[in-house]
Legacy VTK file of the C-alpha trace (Angstrom):
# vtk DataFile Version 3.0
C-alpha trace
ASCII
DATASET POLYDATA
POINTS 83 float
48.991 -34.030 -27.623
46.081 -33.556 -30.333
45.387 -34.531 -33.019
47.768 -34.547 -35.921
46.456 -32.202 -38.772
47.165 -32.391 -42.436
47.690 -29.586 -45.037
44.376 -28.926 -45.518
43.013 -27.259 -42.288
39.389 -29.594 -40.770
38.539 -33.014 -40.579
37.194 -35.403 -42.863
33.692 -35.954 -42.442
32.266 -38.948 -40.860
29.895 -40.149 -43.493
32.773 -39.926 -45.879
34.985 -42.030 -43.489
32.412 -44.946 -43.416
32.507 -44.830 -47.097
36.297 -44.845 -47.171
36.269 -48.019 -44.630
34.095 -50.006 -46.691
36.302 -49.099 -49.892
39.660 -50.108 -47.922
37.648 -53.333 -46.435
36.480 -54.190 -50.476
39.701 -53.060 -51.994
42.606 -52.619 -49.853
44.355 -49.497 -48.572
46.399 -48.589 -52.458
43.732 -50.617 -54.481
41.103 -48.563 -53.025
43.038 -45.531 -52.820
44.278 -46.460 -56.541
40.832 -46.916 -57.737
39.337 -43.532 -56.475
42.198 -41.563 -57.533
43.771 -40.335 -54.789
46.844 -41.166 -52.917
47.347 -44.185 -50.528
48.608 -41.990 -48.132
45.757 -39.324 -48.364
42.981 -42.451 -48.177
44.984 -43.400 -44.981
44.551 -39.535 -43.936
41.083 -39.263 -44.582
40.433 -42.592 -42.681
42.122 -41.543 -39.478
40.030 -38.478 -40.048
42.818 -35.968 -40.307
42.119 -33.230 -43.053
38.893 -32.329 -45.207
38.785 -33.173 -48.636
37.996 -30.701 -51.580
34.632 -31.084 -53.474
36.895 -32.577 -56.271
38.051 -35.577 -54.173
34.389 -36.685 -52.688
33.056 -36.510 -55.964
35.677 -39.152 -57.067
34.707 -40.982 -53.599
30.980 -40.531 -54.988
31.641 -41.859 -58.533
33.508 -44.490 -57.539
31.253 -45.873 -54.804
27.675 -44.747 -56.276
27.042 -43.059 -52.957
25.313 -39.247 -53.179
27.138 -37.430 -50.195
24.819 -34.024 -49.207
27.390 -30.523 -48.702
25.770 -28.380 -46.315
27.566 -24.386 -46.789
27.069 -22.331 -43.805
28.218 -18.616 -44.061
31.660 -17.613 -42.546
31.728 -14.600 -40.852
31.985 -11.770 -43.373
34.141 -8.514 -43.365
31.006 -7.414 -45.296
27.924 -8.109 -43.483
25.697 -5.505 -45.599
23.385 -8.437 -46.922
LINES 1 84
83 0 1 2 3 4 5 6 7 8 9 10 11 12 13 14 15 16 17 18 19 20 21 22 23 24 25 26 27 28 29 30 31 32 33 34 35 36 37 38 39 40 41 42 43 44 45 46 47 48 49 50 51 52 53 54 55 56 57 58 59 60 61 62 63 64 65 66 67 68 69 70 71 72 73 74 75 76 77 78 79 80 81 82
């Protein structure tokens, strides 16, 4: 059986998980999940590395931790490839 996936199709990102594990080590799983903004349940998520978080959500990881997290875009394959 695989892994269990959330809404959100992907995975969290790894960098973003050791974050996360430092913030539920300093905080707690609902203090830490409190204190971002996000649900205890979605921290818990993201830490088992189930589901990818919207730009919206890492910032809050960002702000509350201080860290600078780098998004690299790649292109999808278009319907349009006339660029």
């Amino acid at each position: 059986m695989g892994k269990p996936r959330a809404r959100g199709n992907g995975e969290t990102p790894a960098e973003l998980i050791e974050v996360l594990q430092t913030v539920k080590k300093e905080h707690g799983l609902v203090g830490g999940a409190a204190a971002i903004g996000i649900s205890h349940s979605q921290l818990h998520r993201y830490l088992r590395g189930i589901g990818c978080p919207t730009l919206e959500t890492i910032q809050k990881v960002a702000d509350f931790t201080g860290t600078t997290f780098e998004i690299k875009v790649t292109p999808r394959e278009s319907l349009n490839s006339s660029f």
